[in-house]
N, C-alpha and C positions, 0 to 999 in steps of 0.2 A: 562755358560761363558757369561754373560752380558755383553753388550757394552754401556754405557752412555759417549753421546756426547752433549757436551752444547756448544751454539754459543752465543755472547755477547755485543754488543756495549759496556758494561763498560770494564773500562780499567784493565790491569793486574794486576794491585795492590791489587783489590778486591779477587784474584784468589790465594793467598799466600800456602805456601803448604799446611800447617793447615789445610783451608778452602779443597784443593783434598782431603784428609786425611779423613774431615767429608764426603765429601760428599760420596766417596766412601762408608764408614762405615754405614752410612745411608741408602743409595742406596742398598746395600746388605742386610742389616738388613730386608726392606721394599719389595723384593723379594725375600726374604729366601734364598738367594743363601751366599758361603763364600767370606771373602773377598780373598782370595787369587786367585779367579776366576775371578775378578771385573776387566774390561778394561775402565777407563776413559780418556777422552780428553775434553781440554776447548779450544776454540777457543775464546780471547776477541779484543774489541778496532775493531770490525767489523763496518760496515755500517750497520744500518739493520732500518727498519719501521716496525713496528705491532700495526696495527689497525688505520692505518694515523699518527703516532706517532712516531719519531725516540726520546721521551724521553726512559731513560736506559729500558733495555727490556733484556729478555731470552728465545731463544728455547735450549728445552730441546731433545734430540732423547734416546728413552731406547729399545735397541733393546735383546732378551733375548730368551733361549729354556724353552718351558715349561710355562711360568710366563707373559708373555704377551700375553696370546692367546683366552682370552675373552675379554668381553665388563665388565661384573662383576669385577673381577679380576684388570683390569685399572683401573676403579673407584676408588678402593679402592687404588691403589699406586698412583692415582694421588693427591689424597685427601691428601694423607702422604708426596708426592714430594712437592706438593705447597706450604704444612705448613712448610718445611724445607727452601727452597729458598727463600718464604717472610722474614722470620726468619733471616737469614745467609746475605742474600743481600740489606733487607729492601727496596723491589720490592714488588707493591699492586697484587694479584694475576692477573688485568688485563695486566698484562707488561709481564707474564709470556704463554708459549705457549709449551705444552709436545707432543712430538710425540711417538706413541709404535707400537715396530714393531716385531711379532711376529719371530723367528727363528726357522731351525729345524736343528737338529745336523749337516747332513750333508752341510750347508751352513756355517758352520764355520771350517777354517781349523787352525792346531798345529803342530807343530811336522814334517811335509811332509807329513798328510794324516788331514782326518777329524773326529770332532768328532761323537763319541758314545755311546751310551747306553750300557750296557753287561746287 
């Protein structure tokens, strides 16, 4: 059950549903997970600086069980994440900024209990 959370100085217009639509799709694709499991949120039209720069810019957060719990493994989605949001947003990858944060079942809850493995 992935969480991808994107925070954004540009404004909402860029953020159309379409645009949630890919990203989820991608984002799932890119961690092998389904989409019917994919939690996103965009937060845009934020204040934000990255790198002394309040030109347009993106953090990323992907927090995940299983799929973010290496250094290898990041590389490789970040590689995949970057080429998607330059693409989509027309952001140089320095404007862009990903965070991964590992999860383990019991830190995410559904239902009134948490999840698990069988």
């Amino acid at each position: 059950m992935p969480f991808i959370d994107l925070e954004s100085n540009l404004p909402a217009s860029k953020f159309t549903e379409e645009f949630l639509k890919k990203l989820c799709s991608t984002t799932a694709a890119i961690l092998g997970k389904p989409e019917d499991r994919m939690n996103l949120s965009v937060k845009s039209g934020l204040a934000m600086l990255i790198a002394g720069s309040t030109a347009p810019c993106v953090q990323l957060c992907v927090s995940a069980i299983g799929v973010t719990d290496t250094a290898e493994k990041n590389k490789e989605h970040s590689a995949k994440i970057f080429s998607f949001l330059t693409q989509e947003l027309g952001l140089s990858e320095d404007r862009i900024v990903i965070r991964f944060y590992p999860l383990e079942p019991w830190q995410v809850g559904k239902k009134g209990t948490v999840m698990t493995f069988l």
